[in-house]
C-alpha positions as CSV (number, residue, x, y, z in Angstrom):
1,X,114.7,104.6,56.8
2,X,111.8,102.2,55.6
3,X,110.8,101.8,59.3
4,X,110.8,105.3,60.1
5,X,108.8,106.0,56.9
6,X,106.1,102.8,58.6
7,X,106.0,104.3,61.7
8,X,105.6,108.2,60.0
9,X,102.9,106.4,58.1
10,X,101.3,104.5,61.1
11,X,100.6,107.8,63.2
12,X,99.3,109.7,60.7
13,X,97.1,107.1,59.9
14,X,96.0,107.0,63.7
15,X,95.6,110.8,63.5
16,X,92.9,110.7,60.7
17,X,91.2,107.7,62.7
18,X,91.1,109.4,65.7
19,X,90.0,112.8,64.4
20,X,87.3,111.0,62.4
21,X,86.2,109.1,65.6
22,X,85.9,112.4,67.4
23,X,85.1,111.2,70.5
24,X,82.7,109.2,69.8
25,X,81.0,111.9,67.8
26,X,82.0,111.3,64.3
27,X,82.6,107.6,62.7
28,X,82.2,104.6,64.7
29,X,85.3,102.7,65.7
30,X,83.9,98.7,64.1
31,X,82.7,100.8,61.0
32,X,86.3,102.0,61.0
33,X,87.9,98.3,61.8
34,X,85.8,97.0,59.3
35,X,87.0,100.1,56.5
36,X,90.7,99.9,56.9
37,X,91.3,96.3,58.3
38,X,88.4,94.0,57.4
39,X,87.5,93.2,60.6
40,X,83.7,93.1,61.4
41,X,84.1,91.5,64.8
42,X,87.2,93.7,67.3
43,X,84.0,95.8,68.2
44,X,86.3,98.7,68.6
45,X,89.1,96.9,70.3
46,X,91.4,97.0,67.5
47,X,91.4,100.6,67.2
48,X,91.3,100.9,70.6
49,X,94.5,99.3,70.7
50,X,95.6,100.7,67.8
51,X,95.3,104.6,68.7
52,X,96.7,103.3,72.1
53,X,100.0,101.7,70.5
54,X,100.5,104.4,68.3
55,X,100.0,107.9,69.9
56,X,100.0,107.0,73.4
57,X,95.9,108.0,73.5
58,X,93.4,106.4,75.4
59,X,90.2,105.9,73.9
60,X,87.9,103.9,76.3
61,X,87.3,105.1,79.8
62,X,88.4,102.4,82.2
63,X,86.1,101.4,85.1
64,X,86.9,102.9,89.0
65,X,87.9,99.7,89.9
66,X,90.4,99.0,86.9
67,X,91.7,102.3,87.5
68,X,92.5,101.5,91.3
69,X,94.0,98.0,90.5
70,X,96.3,99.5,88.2
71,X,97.4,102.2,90.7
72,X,98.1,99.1,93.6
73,X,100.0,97.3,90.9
74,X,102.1,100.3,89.9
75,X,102.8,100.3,93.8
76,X,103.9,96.7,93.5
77,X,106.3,97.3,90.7
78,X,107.7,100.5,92.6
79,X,109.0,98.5,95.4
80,X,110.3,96.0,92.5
81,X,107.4,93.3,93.2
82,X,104.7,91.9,91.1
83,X,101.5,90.6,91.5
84,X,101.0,86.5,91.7
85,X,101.2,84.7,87.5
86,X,103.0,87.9,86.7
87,X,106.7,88.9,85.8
88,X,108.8,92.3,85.8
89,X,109.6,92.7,82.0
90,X,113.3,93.1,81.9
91,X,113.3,96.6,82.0
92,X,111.6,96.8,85.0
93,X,114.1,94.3,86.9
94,X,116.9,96.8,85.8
95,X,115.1,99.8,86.4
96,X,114.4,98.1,90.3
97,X,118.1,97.2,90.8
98,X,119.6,100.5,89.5
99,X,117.4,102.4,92.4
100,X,118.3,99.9,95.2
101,X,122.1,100.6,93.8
102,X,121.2,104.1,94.1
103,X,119.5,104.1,97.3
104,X,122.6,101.9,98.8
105,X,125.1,104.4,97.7
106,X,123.2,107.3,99.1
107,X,122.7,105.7,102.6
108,X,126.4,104.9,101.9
109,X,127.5,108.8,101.2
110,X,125.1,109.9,104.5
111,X,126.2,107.3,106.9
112,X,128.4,109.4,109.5
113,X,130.4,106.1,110.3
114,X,131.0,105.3,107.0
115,X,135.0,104.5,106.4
116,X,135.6,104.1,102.6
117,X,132.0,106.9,101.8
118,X,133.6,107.8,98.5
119,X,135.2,104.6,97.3
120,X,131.8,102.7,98.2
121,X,129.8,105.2,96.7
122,X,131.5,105.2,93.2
123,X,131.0,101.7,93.0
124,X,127.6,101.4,93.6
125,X,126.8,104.5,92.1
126,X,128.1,103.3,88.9
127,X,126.1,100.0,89.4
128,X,122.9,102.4,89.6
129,X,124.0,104.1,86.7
130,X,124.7,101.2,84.4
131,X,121.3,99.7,85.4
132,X,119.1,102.9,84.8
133,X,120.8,103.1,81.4
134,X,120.1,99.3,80.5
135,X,116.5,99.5,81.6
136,X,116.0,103.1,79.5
137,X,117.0,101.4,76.3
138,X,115.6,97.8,76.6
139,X,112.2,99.7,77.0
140,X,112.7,101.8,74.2
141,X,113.6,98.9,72.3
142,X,117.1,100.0,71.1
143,X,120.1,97.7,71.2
144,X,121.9,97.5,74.8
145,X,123.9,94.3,73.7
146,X,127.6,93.8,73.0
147,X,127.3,92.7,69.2
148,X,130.0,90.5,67.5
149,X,131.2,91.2,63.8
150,X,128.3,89.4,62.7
151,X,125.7,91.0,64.6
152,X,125.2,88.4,67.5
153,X,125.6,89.1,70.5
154,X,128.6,88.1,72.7
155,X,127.9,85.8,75.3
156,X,129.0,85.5,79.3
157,X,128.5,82.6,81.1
158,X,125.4,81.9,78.4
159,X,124.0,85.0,79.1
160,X,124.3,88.1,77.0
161,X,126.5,90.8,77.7
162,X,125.8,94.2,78.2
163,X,128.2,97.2,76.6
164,X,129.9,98.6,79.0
165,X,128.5,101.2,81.0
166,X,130.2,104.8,79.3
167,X,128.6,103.1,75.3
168,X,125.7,102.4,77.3
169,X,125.0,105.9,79.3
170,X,126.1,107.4,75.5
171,X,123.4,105.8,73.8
172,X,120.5,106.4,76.4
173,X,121.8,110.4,77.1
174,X,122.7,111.4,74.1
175,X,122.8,115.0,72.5
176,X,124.6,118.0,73.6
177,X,121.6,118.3,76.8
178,X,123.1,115.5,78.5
179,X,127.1,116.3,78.1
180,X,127.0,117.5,81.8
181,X,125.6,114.0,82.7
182,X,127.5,112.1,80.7
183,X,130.6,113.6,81.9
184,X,129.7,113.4,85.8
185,X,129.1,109.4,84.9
186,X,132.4,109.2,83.6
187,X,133.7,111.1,85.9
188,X,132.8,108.4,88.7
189,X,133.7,105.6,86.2
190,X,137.1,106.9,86.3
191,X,137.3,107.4,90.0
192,X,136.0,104.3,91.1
193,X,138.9,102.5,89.3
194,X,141.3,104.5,90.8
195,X,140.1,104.4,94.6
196,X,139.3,100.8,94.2
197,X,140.4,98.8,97.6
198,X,141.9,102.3,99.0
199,X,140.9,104.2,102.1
200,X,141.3,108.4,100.9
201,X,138.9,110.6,103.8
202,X,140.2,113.7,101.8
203,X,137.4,112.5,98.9
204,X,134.5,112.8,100.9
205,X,134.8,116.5,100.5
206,X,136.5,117.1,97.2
207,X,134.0,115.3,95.7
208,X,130.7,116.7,97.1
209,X,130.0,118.4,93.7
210,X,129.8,115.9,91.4
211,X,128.3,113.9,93.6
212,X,125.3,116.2,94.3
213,X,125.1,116.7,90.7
214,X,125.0,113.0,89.4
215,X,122.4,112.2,92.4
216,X,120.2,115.2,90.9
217,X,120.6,113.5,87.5
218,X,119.7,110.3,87.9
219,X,116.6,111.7,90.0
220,X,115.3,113.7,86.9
221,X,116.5,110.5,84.6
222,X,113.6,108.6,86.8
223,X,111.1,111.1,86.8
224,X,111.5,112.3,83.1
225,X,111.9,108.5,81.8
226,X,109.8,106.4,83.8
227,X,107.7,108.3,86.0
228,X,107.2,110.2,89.3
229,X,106.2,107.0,91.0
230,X,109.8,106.1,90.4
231,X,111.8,108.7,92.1
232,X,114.3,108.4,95.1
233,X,113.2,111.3,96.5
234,X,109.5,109.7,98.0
235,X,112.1,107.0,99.9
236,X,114.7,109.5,101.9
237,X,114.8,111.4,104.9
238,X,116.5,114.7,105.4
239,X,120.0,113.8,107.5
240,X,120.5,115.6,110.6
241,X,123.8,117.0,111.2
242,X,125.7,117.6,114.3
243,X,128.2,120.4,112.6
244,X,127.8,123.8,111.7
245,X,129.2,126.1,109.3
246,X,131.8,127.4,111.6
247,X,133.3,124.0,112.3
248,X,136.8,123.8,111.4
249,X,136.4,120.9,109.2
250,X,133.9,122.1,106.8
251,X,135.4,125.2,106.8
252,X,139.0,123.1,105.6
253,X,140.3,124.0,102.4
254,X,139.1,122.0,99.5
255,X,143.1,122.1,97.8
256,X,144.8,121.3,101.3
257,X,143.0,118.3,101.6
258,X,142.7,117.3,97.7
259,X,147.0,117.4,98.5
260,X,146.8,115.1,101.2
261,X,145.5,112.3,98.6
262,X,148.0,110.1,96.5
263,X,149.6,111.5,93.5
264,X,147.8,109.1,91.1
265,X,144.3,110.1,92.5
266,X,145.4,113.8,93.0
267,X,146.6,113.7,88.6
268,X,143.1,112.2,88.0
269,X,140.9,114.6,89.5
270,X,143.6,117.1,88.0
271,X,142.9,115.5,84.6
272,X,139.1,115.7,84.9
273,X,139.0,119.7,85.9
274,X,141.2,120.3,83.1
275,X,139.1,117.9,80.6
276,X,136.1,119.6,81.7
277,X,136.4,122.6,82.6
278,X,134.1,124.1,79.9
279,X,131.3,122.1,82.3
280,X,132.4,124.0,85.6
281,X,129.1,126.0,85.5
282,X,127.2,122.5,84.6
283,X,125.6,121.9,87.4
284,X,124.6,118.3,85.3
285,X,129.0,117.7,86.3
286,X,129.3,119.4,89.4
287,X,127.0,121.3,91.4
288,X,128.8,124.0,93.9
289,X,126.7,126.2,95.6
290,X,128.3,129.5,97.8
291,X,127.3,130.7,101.3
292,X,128.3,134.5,101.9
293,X,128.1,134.9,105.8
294,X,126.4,138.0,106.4
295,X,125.0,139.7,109.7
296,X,121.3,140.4,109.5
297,X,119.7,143.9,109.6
298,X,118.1,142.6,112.9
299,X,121.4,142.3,114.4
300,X,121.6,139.0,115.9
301,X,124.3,136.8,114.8
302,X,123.5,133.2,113.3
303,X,125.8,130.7,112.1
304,X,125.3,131.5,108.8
305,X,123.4,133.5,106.4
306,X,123.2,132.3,102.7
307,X,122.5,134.8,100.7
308,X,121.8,134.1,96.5
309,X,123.8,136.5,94.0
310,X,122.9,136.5,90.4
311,X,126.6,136.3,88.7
312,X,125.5,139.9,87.1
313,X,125.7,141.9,90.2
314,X,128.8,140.1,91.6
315,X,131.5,142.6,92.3
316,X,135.5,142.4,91.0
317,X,136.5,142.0,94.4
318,X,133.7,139.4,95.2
319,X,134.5,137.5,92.0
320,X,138.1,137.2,92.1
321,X,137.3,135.2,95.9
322,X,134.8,132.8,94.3
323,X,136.5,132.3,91.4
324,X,136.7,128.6,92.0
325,X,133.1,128.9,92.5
326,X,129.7,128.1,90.6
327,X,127.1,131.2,92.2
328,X,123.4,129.6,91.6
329,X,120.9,131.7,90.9
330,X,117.5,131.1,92.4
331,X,115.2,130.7,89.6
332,X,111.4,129.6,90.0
333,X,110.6,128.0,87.3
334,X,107.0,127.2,85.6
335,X,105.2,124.5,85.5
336,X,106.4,121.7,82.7
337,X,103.2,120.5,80.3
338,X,102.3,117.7,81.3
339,X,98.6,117.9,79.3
340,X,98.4,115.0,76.2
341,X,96.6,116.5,73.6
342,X,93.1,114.9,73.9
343,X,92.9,117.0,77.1
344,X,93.7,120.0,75.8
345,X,91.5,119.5,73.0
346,X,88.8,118.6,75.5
347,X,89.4,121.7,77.5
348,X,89.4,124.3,74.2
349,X,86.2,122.9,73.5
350,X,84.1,123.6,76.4
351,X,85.4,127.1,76.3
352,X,85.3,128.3,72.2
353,X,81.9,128.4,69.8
354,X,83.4,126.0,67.5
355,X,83.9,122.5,66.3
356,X,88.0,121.7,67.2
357,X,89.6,118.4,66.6
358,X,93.1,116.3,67.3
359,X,93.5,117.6,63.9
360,X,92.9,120.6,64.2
361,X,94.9,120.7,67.1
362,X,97.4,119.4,65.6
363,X,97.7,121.7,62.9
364,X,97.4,125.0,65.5
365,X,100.4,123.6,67.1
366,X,102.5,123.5,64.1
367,X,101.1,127.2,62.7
368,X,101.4,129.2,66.2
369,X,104.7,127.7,66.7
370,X,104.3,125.2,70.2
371,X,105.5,122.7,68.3
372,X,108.0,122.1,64.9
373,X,106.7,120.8,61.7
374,X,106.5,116.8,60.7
375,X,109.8,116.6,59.3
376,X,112.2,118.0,61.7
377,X,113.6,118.1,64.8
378,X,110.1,117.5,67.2
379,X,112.4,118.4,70.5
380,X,112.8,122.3,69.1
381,X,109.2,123.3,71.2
382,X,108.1,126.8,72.7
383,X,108.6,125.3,76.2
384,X,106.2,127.7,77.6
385,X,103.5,125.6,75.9
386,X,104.9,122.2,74.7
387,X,107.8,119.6,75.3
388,X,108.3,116.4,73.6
389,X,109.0,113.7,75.5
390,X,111.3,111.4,73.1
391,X,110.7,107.8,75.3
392,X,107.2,108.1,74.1
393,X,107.5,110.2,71.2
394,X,104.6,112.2,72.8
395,X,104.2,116.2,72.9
396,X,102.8,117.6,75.8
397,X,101.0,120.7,76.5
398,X,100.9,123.2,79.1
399,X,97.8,124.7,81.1
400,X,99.1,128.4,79.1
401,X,98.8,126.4,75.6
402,X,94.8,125.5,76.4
403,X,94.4,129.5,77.4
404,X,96.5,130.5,74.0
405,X,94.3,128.2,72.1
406,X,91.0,129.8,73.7
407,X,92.2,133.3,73.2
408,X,93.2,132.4,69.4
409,X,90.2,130.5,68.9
410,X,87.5,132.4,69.9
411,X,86.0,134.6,67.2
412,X,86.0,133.2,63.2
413,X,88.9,135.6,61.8
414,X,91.1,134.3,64.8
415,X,89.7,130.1,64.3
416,X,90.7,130.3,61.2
417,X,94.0,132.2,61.4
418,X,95.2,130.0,63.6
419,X,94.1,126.5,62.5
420,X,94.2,127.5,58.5
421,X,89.7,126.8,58.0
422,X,87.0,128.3,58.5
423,X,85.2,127.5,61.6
424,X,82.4,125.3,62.2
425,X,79.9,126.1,64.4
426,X,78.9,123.6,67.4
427,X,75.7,121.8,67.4
């Protein structure tokens, strides 16, 4: 609690700073340093740092060229290399073998000559999985080690060792969001040690769901963890296929086959529909999509015709054949914020009569309900204007948010309903 209560402390103290900064406007930073830390000679690079550290906001304006050596070096680490007198933090050297793992069981599962597809990709999908989890908690700084009764940590081969992968994939997805993942993890936990040195065809197709589902998870883990620049999907291809939907095999039954498989495997997928089957419409466990052949108005006569129907308008008759079914509904969703709030504070300003600052910003937020107050849950947002992004312990805003805030903001009666003061003219 005491280091919660520093760190609480810290960012409102970084808050004030900024908002008296103001851009340059307001206080300067070294009369600021010299203020609050008695330092008459950082010239503005200990609150540089400072605000940087603690709210995630730059505030210096980095040179062309430092911005395009950063980018080549982000390429580096991408690809899992470094520039020369340089090292991958730890993180970084799981974050690179998890994606290799995951690559390797994906060119694994897509590989048409591929004899053990399912068994290989459960083991290395599990690798990927165990990696990615490692790397999400060693750079938020939480505790990925296998502790003793004293607090140290256990030792392998004088190295530390790791908690296994299911403590470690609960403690970087946790919360009731990520039950669906979770569960598709343990899912292939479990079914790697049971197909383990065994050769089963019949699982390439029984387990197409969950594996389309954990893929799509750990794809979002990258993006919404560490970045675009760290996705899969920037390194793949789209597979061509030689079958269509009216060949025999695809068209097999899913039960007939899952019967063909050994009794032990058949009583563990068994096990795992029953143990989950409150996550059948998860498509974070399994993600099943239904084609309905159809024969066009035009009156030719495809292969196949896919056609989307919202589980509302799906008839008795219709529901009782897909009953083993997940229908997806296609839903076009908007964009996610992705605007820190300098920006949007920057943006509001060139459009409204007033003065506006982070603070008052801040204080907007919290009145017009984007974002919760201090002291409670921050992930409870209005996610057509703000998320919070808990690696960073950032809120961002949406491009809607900035046009709220100029709609709200623009005459004195609205300024001051929104933020709680009374305007202040511009100069």
């Amino acid at each position: 609690m005491e280091g919660e209560s520093e760190a609480e402390d810290d960012v409102e103290l970084a808050q004030r700073l900024l908002a008296e900064w103001d851009q340059g406007r307001g206080t300067s930073k070294s009369e600021i340093e010299r203020r609050e830390w008695g330092d008459g000679g950082a010239h503005g690079r200990r609150f540089d740092r400072f605000i940087r550290q603690t709210l995630g906001v730059a505030t210096t304006k980095p040179s062309r060229q430092t911005d395009r050596i950063a980018d080549l070096e982000a390429q580096l680490r991408r690809h899992g290399l470094v520039p020369a007198g340089r090292d991958l933090d730890e993180w970084e050297q799981q974050l690179d073998h998890g994606r290799r793992a995951a690559l390797a069981a994906l060119r694994v599962w897509n590989d048409p000559t591929a004899a053990f597809r399912t068994e290989s990709f459960a083991l290395l999908f599990v690798t990927a999985w165990n990696s990615i989890a490692l790397a999400a908690l060693q750079q938020a700084g939480m505790e990925w080690r296998d502790l003793d009764e004293h607090g140290d940590p256990r030792l392998v081969d004088g190295r530390e060792r790791a908690l296994e992968t299911t403590d470690l994939i609960a403690l970087a997805f946790d919360g009731g969001r990520h039950l669906g993942l979770r569960r598709n993890v343990g899912f292939w936990i479990g079914l790697r040690n049971q197909v383990a040195h065994r050769h089963l065809p019949a699982l390439d197709v029984t387990t197409i769901p969950q594996a389309q589902a954990g893929l799509l998870n750990l794809e979002g883990v990258l993006e919404d963890r560490f970045g675009p620049d760290f996705v899969l999907a920037s390194a793949l291809s789209v597979p061509l296929q030689l079958t269509g939907f009216r060949d025999p095999g695809v068209l097999a039954s899913v039960k007939t086959l899952q019967a063909s498989l050994p009794l032990d495997v058949q009583n563990y997928l068994n096990d795992q529909a029953t143990l989950n089957s409150e996550l059948t419409d998860d498509p974070a466990y399994m993600l099943r999509v239904t084609f309905i052949p159809a024969v066009p108005a035009s009156g030719r006569s495809p292969d196949a015709v896919a056609n989307f129907v919202k589980p509302g308008e799906v008839t008795e008759d219709l529901a009782q054949a897909l009953k083993e079914y997940t229908v997806v509904t296609k839903v076009v969703k908007a964009e996610r914020p992705h605007l820190i709030a300098t920006q949007v504070v920057e943006a509001v300003s060139d459009r409204i009569p007033y003065r506006f600052t982070i603070r008052m910003h801040t204080l907007a937020a919290r009145k017009l309900k984007a974002r919760p107050e201090k002291d409670v849950d921050q992930t409870v947002t209005d996610a057509r204007y703000c998320e919070y992004v808990t690696s960073v312990k950032r809120h961002l805003y949406s491009q809607a948010w900035i046009e709220r805030l100029v709609e709200e903001l623009s005459t004195e009666a609205g300024f001051r309903e929104a933020v709680g003061e009374d305007p202040t003219p511009r100069d």
